[in-house]
C-alpha positions as CSV (number, residue, x, y, z in Angstrom):
1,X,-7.1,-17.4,-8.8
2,X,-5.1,-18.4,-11.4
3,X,-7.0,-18.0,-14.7
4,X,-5.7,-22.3,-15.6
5,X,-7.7,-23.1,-12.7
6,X,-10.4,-21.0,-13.6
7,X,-10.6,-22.9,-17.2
8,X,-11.2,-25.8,-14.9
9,X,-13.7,-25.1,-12.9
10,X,-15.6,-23.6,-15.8
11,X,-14.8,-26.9,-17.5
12,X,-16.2,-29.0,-14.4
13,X,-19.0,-26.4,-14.4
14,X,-20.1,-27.6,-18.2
15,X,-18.8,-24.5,-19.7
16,X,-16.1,-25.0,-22.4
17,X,-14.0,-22.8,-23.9
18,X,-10.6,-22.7,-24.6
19,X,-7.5,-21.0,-22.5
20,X,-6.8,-18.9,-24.7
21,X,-10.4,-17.0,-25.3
22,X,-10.8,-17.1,-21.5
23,X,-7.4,-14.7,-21.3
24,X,-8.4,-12.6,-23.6
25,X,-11.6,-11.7,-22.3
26,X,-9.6,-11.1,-19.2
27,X,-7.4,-9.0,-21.0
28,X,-10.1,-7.0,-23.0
29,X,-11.7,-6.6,-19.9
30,X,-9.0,-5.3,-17.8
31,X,-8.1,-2.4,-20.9
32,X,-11.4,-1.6,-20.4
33,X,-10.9,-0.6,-16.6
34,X,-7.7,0.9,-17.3
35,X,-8.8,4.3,-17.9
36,X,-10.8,4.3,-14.3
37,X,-7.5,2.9,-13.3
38,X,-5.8,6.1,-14.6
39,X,-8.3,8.5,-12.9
40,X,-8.0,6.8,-9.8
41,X,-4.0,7.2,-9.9
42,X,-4.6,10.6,-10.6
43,X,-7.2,11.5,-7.5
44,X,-4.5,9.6,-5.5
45,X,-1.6,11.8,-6.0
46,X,-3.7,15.0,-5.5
47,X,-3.3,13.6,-1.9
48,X,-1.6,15.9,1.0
49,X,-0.2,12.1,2.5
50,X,0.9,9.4,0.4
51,X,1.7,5.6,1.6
52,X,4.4,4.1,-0.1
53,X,5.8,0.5,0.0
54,X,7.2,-2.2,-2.5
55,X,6.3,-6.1,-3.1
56,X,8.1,-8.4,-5.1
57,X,6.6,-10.2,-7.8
58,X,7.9,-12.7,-10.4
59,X,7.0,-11.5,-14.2
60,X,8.0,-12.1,-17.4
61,X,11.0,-15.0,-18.1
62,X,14.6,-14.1,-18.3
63,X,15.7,-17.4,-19.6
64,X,14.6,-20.8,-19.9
65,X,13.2,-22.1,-16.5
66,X,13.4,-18.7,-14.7
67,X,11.3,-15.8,-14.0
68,X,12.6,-11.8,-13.6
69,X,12.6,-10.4,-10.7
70,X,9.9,-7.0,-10.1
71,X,8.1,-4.7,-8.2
72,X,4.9,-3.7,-7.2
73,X,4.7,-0.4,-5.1
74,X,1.6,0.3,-4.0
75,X,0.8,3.8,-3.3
76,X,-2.4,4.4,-0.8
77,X,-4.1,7.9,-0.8
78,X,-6.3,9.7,1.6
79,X,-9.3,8.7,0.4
80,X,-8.6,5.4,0.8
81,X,-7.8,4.3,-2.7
82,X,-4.6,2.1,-3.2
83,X,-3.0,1.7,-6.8
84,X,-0.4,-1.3,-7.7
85,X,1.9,0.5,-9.9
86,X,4.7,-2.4,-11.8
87,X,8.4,-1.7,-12.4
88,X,11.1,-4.1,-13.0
89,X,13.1,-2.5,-11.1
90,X,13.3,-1.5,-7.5
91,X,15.2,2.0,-7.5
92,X,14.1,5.1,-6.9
93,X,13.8,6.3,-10.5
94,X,10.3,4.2,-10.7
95,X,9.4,6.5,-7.0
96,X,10.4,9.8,-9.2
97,X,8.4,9.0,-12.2
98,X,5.2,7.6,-10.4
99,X,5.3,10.5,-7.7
100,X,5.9,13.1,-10.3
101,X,3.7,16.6,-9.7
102,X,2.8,15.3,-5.9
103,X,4.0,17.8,-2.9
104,X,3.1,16.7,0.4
105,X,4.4,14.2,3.0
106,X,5.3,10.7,2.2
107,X,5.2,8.0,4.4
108,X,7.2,4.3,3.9
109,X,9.9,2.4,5.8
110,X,13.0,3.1,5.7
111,X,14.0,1.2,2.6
112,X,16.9,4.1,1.2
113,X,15.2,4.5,-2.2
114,X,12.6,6.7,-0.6
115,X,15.2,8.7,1.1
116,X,17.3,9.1,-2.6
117,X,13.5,10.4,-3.9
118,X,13.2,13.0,-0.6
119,X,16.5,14.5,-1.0
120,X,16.6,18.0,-2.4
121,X,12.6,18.2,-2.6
122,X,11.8,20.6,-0.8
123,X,7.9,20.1,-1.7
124,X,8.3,16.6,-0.4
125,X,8.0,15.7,4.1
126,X,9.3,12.2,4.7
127,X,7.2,10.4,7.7
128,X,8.4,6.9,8.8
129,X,6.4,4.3,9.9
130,X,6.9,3.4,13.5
131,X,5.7,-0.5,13.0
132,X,9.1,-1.1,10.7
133,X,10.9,0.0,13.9
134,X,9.5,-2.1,16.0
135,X,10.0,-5.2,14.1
136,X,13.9,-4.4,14.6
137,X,13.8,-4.4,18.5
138,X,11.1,-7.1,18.3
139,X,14.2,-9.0,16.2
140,X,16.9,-7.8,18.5
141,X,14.4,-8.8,21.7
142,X,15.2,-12.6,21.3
143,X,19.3,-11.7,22.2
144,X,18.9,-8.9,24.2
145,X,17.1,-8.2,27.1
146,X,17.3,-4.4,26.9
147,X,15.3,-4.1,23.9
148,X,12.2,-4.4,25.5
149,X,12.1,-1.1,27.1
150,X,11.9,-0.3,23.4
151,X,9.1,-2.3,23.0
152,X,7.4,-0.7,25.9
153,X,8.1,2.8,24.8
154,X,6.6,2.3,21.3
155,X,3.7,0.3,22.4
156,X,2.9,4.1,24.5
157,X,2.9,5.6,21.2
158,X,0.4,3.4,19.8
159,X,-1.8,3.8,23.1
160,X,-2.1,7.3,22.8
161,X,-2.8,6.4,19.1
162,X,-5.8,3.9,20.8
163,X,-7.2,6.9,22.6
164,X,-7.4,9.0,20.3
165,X,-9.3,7.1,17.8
166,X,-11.6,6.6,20.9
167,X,-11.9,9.6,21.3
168,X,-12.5,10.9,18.3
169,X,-10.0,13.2,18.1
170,X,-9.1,14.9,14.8
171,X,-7.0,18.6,13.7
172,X,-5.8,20.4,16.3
173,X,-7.0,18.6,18.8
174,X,-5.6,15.4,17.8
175,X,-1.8,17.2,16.8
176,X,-2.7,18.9,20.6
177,X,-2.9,15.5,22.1
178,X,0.1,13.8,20.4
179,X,2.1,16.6,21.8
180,X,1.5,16.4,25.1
181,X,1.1,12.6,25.3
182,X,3.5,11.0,22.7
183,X,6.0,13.3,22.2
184,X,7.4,12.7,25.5
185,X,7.6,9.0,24.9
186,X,9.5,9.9,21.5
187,X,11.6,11.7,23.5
188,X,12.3,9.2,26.3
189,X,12.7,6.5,23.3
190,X,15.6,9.2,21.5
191,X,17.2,9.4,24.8
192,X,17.0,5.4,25.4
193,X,18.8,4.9,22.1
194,X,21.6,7.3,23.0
195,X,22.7,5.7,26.3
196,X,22.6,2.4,24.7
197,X,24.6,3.4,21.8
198,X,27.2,4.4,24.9
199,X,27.4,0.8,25.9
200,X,30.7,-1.0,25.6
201,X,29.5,-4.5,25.1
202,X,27.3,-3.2,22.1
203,X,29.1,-4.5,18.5
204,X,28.0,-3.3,15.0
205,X,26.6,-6.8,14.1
206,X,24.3,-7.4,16.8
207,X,20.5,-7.1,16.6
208,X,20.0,-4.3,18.9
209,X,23.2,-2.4,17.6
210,X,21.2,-2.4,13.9
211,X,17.9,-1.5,15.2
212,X,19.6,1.7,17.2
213,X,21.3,3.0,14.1
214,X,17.9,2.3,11.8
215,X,16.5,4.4,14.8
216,X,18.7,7.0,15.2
217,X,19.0,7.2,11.2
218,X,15.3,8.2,10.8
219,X,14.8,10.5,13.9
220,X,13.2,13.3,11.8
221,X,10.9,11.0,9.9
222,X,10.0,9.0,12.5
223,X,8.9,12.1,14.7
224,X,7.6,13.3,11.7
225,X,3.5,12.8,12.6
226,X,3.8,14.5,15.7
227,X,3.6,17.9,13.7
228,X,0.9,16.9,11.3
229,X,-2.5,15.2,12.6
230,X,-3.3,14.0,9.2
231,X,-0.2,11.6,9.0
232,X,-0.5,7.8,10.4
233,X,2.1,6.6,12.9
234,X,2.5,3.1,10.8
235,X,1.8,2.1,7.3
236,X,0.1,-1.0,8.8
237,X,-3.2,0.5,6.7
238,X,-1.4,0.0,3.3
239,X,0.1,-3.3,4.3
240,X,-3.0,-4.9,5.0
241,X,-4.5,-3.8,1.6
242,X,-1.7,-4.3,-0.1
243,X,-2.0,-8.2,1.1
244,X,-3.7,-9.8,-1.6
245,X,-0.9,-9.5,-3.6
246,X,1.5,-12.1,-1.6
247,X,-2.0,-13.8,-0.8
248,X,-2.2,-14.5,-4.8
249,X,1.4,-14.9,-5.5
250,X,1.0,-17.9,-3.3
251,X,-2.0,-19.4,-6.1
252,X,-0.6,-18.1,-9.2
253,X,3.5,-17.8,-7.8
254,X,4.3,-15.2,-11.6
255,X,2.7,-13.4,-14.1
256,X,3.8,-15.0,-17.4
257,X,3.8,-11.5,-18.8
258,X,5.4,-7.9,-17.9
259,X,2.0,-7.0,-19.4
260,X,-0.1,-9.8,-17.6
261,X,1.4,-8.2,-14.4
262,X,0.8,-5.0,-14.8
263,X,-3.4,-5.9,-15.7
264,X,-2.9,-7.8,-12.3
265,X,-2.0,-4.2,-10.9
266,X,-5.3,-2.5,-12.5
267,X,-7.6,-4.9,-11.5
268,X,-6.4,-5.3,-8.2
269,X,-5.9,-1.6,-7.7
270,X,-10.0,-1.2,-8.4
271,X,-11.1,-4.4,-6.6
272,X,-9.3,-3.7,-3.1
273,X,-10.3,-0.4,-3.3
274,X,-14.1,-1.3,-4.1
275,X,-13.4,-3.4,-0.3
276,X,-12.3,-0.5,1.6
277,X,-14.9,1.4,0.6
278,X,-17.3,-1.4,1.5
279,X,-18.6,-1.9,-1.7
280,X,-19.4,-5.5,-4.1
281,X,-16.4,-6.4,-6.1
282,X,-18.6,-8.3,-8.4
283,X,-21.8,-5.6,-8.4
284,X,-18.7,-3.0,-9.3
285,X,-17.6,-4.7,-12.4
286,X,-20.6,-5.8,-14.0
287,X,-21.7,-2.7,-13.4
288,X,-19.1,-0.4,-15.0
289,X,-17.6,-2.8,-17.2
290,X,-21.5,-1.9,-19.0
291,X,-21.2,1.4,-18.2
292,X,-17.9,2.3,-19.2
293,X,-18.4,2.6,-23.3
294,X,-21.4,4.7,-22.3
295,X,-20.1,7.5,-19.8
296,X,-18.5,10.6,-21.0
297,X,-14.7,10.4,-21.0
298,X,-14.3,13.8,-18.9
299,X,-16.2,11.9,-16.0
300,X,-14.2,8.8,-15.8
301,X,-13.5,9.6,-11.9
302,X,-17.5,9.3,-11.3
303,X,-16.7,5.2,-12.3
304,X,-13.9,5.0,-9.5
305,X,-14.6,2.6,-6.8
306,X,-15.5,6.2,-4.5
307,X,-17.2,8.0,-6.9
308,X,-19.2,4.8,-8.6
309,X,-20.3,4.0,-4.8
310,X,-21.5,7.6,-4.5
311,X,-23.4,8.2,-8.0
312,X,-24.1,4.2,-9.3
313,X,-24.3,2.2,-6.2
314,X,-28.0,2.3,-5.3
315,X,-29.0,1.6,-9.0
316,X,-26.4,-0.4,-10.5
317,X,-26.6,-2.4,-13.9
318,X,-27.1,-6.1,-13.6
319,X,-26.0,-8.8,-15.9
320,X,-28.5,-10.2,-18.5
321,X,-27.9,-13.5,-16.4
322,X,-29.2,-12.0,-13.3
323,X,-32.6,-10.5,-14.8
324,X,-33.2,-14.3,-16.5
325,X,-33.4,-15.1,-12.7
């Protein structure tokens, strides 16, 4: 919520104070959080599998009356812990310096920045998510006919996925399964692509023709979890927590600030995590925001989200305004 329409609710609420003091408690709040922030990132990218994706975001102005253009790229680990890190820019230099130290497999769509970070790594697997894929047959579906059998073939893939999960299938057996159940159906999809690639009546511009060559184009990464059971199929887990950004873009539309977007990026980092591990948002902060200036620096990672759930959450601080009750 935007922190103007906060002042007026705590206005209508009897509580006045002015704009100004209400952003910088925000602000002295947030720098407060930012070294839990920092431990999290780091937990993150001692991660075997990294999700990767980008989100626009207006902050900052670039002349009167309009806003820069930037980036959040959120990067989701395996513990489930998802940070918002900010760049201006939407190249792969911010991927290099964010991602810097990590070896293991990444997994994003097929955007080409992640495939300029890849190259020459040879610490670094690429994995493609398979619901980007879709989305271009899904597309080309409305013009042609044909694209369907895509649609068919993928949807396979994600039963198999479906049974697994009910099945509770994880390791070997899970990379046992995949192999003899989807990787026939990735290799009836391959074989699909090639003979429509074959047809005459196919030109460059047309939905399906794009959606074959994005295909074809990421073979390797998109076959990429068969051989590893610890990699997703889709990066549909990192897109739905990375949804509360475009979900408060549409209430507060830019951050007035680089700076103010970047403490968006902490604090959102913290509170989505806190929901996928099931724990209070508000319990969270008014507990560790107490706690922080009295826990030992060296054990910031114990006041993550996971680690705070694990140590604090049974016996968390309350507010003053909670024991007057």
């Amino acid at each position: 919520m935007p922190l103007y329409r906060q002042h007026q609710r705590l206005k209508d609420a009897g509580i006045t104070l002015s704009r100004s003091t209400l952003t910088n408690y925000v602000q002295r709040s947030i720098e407060l959080l930012q070294p839990i922030y920092d431990a999290q990132w780091q937990h993150i990218l001692q991660s075997r599998v990294l999700a990767m994706d980008e989100t626009p975001i207006k902050a900052g102005r670039k002349k009167k009356g309009q806003m820069k253009a930037s980036w959040y790229w959120p990067i989701y680990g395996e513990n489930d812990e998802i940070c918002f890190t900010w760049s201006d820019s939407r190249g792969s230099a911010h991927i290099e310096q964010q991602l810097e130290g990590f070896s293991g497999v990444l997994l994003s769509d097929g955007y080409a920045a992640y495939d300029r970070y890849a190259r020459n790594k040879p610490g670094i697997t690429q994995a493609q998510c398979w619901a980007h894929t879709r989305r271009y047959f899904e597309r080309a579906s409305k013009s042609d006919p044909a694209a369907e059998e895509a649609l068919t073939l993928i949807g396979g893939l994600y039963r198999v996925e479906q049974q697994i999960r009910e099945k509770e299938l994880a390791g070997e057996e899970k990379l046992a399964y995949r192999s003899h159940h989807a990787l026939p159906i990735v290799d009836a999809f391959f074989a699909w692509c090639h003979n429509q690639c074959q047809r005459m009546d196919l030109v460059n511009s047309d939905p399906l023709a794009k959606a074959l060559v994005y295909a074809e184009n990421h073979r390797g990464q998109l076959k990429a979890y068969l051989s590893d059971p610890a990699v997703p199929i889709d990066t549909n887990h990192l897109e739905r927590a990375l949804r509360v950004i475009p979900m408060g873009r549409k209430n507060w539309l830019f951050c007035w600030s680089e700076v103010g977007a970047k403490q968006v990026g902490i604090i959102q980092s913290l509170l989505t995590t806190c929901r996928l591990h099931q724990v209070d948002p508000y319990t969270y902060l008014v507990d560790v925001l107490q706690r922080v200036a009295l826990h030992p620096a060296r054990d910031v990672e114990e006041l993550t989200p996971r680690g705070w759930k694990e140590r604090f959450a049974a016996n968390p601080l309350r507010s003053d305004l909670d024991h007057a009750h």
